[in-house]
C-alpha positions as CSV (number, residue, x, y, z in Angstrom):
1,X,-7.6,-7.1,6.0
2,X,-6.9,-8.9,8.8
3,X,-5.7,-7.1,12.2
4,X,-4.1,-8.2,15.1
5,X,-3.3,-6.3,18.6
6,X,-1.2,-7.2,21.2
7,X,1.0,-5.2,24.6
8,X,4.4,-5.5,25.6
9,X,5.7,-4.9,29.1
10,X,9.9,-4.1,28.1
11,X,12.3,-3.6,25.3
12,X,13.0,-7.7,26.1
13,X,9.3,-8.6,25.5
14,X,9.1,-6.5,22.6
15,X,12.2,-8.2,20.7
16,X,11.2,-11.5,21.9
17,X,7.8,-10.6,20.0
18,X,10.3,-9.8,16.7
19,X,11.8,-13.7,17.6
20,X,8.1,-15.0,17.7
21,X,7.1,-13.1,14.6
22,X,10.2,-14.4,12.7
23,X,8.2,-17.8,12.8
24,X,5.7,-16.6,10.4
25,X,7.6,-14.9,8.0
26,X,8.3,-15.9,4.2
27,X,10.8,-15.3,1.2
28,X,9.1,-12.1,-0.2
29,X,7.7,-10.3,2.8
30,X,7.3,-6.5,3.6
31,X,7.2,-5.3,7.1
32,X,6.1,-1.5,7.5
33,X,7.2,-0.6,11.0
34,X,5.4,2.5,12.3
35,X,6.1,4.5,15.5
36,X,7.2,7.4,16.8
37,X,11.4,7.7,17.9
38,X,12.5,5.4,20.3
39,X,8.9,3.3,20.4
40,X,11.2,-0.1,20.0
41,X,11.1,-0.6,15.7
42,X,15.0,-1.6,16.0
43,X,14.2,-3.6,18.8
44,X,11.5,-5.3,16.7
45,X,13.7,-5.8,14.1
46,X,16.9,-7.1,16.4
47,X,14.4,-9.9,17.5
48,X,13.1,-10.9,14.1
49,X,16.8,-10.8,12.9
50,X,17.8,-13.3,15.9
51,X,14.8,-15.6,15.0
52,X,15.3,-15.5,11.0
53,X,19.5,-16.6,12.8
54,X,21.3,-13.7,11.8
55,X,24.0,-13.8,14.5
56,X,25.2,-9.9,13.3
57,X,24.2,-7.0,15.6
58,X,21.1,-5.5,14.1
59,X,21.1,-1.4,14.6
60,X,19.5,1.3,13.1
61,X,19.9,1.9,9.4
62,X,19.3,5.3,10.0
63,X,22.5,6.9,8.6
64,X,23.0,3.8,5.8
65,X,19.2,4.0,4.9
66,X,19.5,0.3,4.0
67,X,21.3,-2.5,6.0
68,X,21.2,-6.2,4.7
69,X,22.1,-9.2,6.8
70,X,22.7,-12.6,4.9
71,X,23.5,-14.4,7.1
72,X,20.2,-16.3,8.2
73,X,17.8,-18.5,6.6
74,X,16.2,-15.5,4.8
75,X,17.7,-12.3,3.9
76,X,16.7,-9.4,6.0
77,X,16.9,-6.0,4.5
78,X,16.1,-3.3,7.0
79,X,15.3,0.3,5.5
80,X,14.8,3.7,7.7
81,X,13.5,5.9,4.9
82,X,13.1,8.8,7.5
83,X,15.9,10.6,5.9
84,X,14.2,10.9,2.3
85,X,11.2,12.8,4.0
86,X,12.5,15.6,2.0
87,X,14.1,13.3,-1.3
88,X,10.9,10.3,-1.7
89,X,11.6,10.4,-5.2
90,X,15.0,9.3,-5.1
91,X,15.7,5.8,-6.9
92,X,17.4,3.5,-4.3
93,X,16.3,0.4,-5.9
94,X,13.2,-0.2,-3.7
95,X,11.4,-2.6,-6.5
96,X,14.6,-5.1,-5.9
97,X,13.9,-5.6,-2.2
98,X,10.5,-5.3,-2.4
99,X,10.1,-8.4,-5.1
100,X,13.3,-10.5,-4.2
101,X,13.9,-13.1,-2.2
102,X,14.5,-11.8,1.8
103,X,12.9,-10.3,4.0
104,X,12.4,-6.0,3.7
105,X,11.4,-4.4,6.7
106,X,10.8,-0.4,6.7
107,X,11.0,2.0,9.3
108,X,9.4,5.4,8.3
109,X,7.6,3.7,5.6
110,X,5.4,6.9,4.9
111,X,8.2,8.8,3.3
112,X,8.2,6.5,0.8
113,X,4.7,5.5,0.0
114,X,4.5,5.5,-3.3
115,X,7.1,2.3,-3.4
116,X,5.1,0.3,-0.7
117,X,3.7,-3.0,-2.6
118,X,0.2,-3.4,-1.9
119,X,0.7,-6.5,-0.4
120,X,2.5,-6.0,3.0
121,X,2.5,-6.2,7.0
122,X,2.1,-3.1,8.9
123,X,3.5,-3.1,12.5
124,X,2.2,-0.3,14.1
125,X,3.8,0.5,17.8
126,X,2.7,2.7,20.2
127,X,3.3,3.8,23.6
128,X,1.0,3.0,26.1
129,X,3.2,3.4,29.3
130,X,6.9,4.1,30.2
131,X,7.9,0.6,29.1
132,X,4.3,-0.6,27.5
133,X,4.5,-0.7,24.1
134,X,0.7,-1.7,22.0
135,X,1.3,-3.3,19.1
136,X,-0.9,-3.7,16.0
137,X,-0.4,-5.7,13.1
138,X,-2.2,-5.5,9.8
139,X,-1.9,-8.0,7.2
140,X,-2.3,-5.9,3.3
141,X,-3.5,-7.8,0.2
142,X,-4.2,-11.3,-1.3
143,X,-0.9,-12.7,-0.3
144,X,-1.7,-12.6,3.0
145,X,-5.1,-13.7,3.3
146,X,-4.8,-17.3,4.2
147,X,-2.0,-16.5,6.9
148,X,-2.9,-16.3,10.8
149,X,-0.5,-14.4,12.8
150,X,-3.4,-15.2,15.6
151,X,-1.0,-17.9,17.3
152,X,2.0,-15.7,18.0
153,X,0.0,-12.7,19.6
């Protein structure tokens, strides 16, 4: 598994890491975001939205569980699976994000864990100051193996 760390000084910084990451992204991917509430995932997200040109205002799919923007060069699908921390076994149809042909990123991805394909990206943000945010990156399984996210961080 290859791992990756990195700090950002503002919200700005943080999304402009999302544009950067965009960069390296492929038809296929999964993107675990993990963080506490507030820690910037959306902001993540806005940034790799803007960089995958998606011109739509990318929020929180908190109440919608699943958003899906088409209008880029990939798909994005953006999942907040916090709400099924009581319901993981509901059947939303995880298996046709997961294997098509955009890009899923998850926020709350351990209340669904069971659905995560081995093969994914987990972001992991954490505080490290008012506006600091550390930022960890893990790249899961064979698919990613012969990627380096080295030149964006």
């Amino acid at each position: 598994m290859l791992e990756y760390h990195l700090t950002t000084h503002s919200y700005p910084e943080t999304e402009d890491f999302g544009n950067k990451f965009s960069t390296l992204i492929q038809s296929g991917d999964v993107i675990l975001l993990n963080g506490d509430l507030g820690v910037g995932k959306t902001t993540f997200t806005r940034g790799l939205a803007r960089g995958l040109g998606i011109k739509k205002n990318v929020k929180s799919p908190t109440f919608t569980l699943i958003r899906e923007y088409q209008d880029g060069k990939l798909p994005l699908y953006h999942m907040d699976a916090y709400r099924l921390e009581n319901n993981p076994d509901e059947d939303l149809g995880f298996d046709e994000y997961f294997h098509g042909n955009g890009v899923t990123v998850v926020e709350w991805p351990q209340f669904i864990k069971d659905e995560v394909p081995e093969d994914h990206i987990s972001v992991n943000i954490k505080r490290a100051g008012e506006d600091d945010r550390d930022i960890t990156i893990k790249l899961h399984g064979d698919k990613y193996s012969s990627r380096d996210f080295g030149g964006i961080v």
